[in-house]
C-alpha positions, 0 to 999 in steps of 0.5 A: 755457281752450282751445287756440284761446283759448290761441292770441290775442293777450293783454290783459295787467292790469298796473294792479290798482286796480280790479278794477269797471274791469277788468271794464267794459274787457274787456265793452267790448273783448269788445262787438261792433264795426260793423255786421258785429259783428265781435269781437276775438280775445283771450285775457284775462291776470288774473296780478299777476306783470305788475303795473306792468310796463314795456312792455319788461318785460312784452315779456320776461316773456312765455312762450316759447310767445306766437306773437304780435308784439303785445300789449295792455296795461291798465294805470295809464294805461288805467284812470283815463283816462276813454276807457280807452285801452290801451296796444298793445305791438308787437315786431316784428323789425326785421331778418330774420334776428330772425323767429321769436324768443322774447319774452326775446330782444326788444331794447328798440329793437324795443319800440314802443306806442301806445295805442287805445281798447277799442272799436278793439282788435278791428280791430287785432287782427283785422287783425295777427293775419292780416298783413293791416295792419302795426303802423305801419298803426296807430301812424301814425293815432293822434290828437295825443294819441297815441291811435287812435280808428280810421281817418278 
């Protein structure tokens, strides 16, 4: 792995059911995106330490040299529903003082999610990762079942 693919945001296996289910969710998270084909960023995390993993134990079990405040999540859920929505774990500070933090020191009240499907993890992550959107940008635009599909 390189240093710049060291660099992205995770998508974290934390559900190892199906290994075929994995792979066709990477392919659809890795597809380009628009008509700009625009590819998301990430670094793909295949490690049974984080199996069924909460968000929150996830969150503080990752490495002190993770330079992101969100992550993505494969998990259960993500797997065996048929639109395969990943969980997105954010863990913004919620004061200023906490900017800069380690993911250990994350309290559990600075640990929100929503999920998205593998098709939108490249805007989100292209846009958190340049600060260009917010996380609530996101969060506040999923559907009633708790899931973005994108921007109407």
């Amino acid at each position: 792995m390189d240093s710049q693919t060291e660099q992205n945001p995770w998508v974290i296996r934390s559900d190892f059911s199906d290994t075929a289910k994995w792979e066709h969710i990477c392919k659809l998270i890795s597809a380009p995106q628009g008509e700009d084909e625009f590819f998301a960023h990430v670094q793909y995390v295949n490690d049974s330490k984080y199996q069924g993993h909460s968000p929150q134990d996830l969150v503080l079990s990752l490495p002190d040299t993770y330079r992101h405040e969100f992550c993505f999540v494969v998990d259960q859920e993500c797997v065996q529903k048929q639109e395969h929505p990943l969980l997105v774990i954010g863990f913004y500070p919620s004061d200023d003082e906490s900017f800069g933090r380690l993911p250990r020191d994350t309290p559990p009240s600075d640990i929100l999610t929503f999920r998205a499907l593998p098709s939108q993890i490249q805007g989100i992550e292209n846009n958190l990762s340049i600060a260009n959107m917010d996380y609530e940008d996101f969060s506040d635009s999923v559907d009633g079942d708790g899931i973005f599909r994108g921007f109407s």
